[in-house]
C-alpha positions in Angstrom: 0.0 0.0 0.0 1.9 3.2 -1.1 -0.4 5.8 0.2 -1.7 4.4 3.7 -4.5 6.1 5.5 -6.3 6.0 9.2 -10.0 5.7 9.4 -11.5 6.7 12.5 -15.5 6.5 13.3 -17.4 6.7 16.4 -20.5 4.5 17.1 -23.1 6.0 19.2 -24.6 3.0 20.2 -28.4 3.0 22.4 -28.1 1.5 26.0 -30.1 -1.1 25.6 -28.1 -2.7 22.0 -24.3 -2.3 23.6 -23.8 -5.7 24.2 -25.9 -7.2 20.8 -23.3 -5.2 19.2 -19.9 -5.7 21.1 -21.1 -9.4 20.0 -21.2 -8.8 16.7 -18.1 -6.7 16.4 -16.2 -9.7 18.3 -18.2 -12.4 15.1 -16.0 -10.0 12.4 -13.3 -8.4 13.6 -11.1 -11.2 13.2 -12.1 -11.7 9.4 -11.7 -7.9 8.9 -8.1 -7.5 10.0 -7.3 -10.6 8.1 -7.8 -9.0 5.0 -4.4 -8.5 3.1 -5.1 -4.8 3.0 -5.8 -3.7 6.8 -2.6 -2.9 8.3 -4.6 -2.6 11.6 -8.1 -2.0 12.9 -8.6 -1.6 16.9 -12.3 -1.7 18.1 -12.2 0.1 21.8 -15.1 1.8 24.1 -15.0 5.6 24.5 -13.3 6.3 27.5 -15.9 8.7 28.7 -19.1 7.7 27.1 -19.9 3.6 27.5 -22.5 3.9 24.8 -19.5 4.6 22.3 -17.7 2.4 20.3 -15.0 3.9 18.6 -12.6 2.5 15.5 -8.9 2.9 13.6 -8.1 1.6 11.0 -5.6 1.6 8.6 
């Protein structure tokens, strides 16, 4: 990859679906950063808001 980038999103999730979608996240996040072309992808909770999930990637 000659020209690398960083994504970075922020997933304001509603109480009551956090932990349907941490689940999800942990089904595909393995086949996501085995992809020739992600250099890296951390999935982490907001440090000050639990209802966010937030992304990098590269």
């Amino acid at each position: 990859m000659s020209n690398p980038f960083v994504i970075q999103v922020a997933l304001h999730i509603r109480p009551e679906c956090r932990e349907s979608h941490r689940k999800a996240l942990a089904r595909v996040i393995g086949r996501v950063r085995a992809r020739s072309e992600c250099r890296y992808r951390h999935v982490f909770d907001s440090a000050d808001d639990p209802d966010t999930i937030r992304f990098v990637e590269s």
